[in-house]
C-alpha positions as CSV (number, residue, x, y, z in Angstrom):
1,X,-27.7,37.7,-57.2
2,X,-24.6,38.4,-55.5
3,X,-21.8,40.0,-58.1
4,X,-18.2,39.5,-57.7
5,X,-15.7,42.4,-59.0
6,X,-13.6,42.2,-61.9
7,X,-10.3,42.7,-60.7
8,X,-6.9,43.3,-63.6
9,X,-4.1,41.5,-63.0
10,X,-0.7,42.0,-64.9
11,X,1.8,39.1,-64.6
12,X,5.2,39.3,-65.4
13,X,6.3,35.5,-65.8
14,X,6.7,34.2,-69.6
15,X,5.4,30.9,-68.4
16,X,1.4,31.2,-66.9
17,X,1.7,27.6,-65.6
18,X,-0.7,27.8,-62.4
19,X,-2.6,24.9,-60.3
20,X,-6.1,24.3,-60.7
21,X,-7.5,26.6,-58.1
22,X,-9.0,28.0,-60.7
23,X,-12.1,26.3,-61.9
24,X,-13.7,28.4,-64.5
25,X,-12.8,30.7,-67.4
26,X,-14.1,32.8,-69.9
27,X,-12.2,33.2,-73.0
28,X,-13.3,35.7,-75.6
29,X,-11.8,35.1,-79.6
30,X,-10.8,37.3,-82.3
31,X,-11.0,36.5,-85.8
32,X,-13.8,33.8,-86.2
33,X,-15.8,34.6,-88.9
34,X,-18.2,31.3,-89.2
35,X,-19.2,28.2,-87.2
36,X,-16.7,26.2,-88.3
37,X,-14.0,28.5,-87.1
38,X,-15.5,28.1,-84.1
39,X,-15.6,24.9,-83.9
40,X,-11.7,23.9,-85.1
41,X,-10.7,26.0,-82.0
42,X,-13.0,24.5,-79.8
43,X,-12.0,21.3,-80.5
44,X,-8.3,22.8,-80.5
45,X,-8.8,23.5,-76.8
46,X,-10.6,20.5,-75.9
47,X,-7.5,18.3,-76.6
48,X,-6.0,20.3,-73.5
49,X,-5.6,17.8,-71.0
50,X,-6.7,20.1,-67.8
51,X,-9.9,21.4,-69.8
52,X,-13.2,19.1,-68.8
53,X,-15.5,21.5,-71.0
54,X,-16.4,23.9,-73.4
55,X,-19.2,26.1,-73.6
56,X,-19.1,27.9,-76.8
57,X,-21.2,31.2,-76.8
58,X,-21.0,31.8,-81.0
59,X,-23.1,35.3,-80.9
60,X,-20.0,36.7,-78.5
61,X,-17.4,34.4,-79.5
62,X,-16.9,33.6,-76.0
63,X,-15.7,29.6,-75.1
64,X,-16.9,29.1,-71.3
65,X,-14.1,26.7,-70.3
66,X,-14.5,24.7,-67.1
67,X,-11.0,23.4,-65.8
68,X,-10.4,19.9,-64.0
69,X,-10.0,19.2,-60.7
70,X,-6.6,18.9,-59.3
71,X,-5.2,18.7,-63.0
72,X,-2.2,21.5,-63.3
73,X,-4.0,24.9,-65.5
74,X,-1.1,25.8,-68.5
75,X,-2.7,29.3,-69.5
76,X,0.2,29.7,-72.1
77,X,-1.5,26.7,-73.8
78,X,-4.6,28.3,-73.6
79,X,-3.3,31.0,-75.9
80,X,-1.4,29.1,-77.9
81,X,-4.1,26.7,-79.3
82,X,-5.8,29.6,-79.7
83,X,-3.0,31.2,-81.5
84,X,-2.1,28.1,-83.9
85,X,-6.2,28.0,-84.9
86,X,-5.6,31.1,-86.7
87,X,-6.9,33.4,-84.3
88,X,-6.0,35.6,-80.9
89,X,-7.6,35.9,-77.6
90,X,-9.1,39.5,-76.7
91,X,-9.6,38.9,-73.4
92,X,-9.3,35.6,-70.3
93,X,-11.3,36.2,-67.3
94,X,-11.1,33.4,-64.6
95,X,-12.2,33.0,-61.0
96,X,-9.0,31.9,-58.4
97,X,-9.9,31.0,-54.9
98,X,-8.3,33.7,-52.7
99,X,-8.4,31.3,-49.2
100,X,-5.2,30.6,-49.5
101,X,-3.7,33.0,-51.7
102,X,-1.3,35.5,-49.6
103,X,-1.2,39.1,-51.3
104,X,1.2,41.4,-50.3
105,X,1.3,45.3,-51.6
106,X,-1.0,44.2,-54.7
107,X,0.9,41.3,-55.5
108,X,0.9,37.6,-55.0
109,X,2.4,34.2,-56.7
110,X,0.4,31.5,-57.9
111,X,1.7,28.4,-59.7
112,X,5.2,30.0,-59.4
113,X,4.3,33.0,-60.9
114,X,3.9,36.4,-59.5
115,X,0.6,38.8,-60.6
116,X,0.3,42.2,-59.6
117,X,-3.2,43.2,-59.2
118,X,-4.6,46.4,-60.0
119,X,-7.9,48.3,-58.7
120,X,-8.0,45.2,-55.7
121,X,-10.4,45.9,-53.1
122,X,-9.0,44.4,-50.0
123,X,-8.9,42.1,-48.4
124,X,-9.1,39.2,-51.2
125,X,-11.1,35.8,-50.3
126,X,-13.0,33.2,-51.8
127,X,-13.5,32.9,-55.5
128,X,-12.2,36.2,-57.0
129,X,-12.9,37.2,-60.9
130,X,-9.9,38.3,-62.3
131,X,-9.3,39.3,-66.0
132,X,-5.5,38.4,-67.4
133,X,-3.9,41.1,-68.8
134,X,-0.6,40.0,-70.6
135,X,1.0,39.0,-74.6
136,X,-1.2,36.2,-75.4
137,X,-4.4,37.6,-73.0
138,X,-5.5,41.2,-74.2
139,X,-5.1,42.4,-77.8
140,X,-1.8,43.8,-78.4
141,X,-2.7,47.3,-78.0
142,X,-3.2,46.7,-74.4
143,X,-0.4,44.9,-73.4
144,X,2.3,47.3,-75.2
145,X,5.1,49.1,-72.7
């Protein structure tokens, strides 16, 4: 089975707006106690309208979200229905498609945002894990200056 790195990425936009290159996430919650925690911010995110599925893993609270094609990804709503169900995220890993993703000295824009990447093993193509690391993506302790 062929295993793709995990690489970190820090972006420093407020907005994560980004296109759907992106077709799969994996969004681990804090804070859910029972099932139907779980399943109020399930159906929280399933109201997104660039989400096509969830795929809730309840022994890691872990939603497996699969995004829609050509639909524009908002990754601040992402954190924000998770927010407003009473809960935060501890971590958001996704897959981009590096084909036609330009970096330059660790850093590239996507969606009109620029990521830095750190640990990258160069060069970047095809579908690349990447974990977000940002307010609203990591627990606070790891996004504090």
């Amino acid at each position: 089975m062929k295993s793709l790195k995990i690489f970190i990425i820090i972006f420093f936009a407020s907005a994560t707006f980004a296109k759907a290159q992106s077709t799969k996430a994996e969004l681990q919650v804090s804070g859910l106690t029972c099932s139907l925690c779980a399943k109020t911010t399930e159906k929280s995110l399933k109201s997104l309208p660039f989400i096509s599925e969830i795929k809730p893993d309840l022994m890691r609270n872990v939603y497996n979200i699969t995004f829609k094609d050509g639909v524009p990804m908002d990754l601040a709503q992402i954190s924000k229905k998770v927010k407003d169900s009473g809960f935060s995220v501890s971590y958001f890993k996704t897959t981009l498609n590096f084909d036609d993703i330009k970096v330059a000295d660790n850093t590239f824009t996507y969606g009109g945002n620029t990521f830095k990447l750190i640990n990258a093993q160069k060069p970047l193509s095809g579908p690349v894990a990447l974990t977000i690391v940002d307010k609203g993506f990591a627990p606070s302790s790891v996004t504090k200056n």
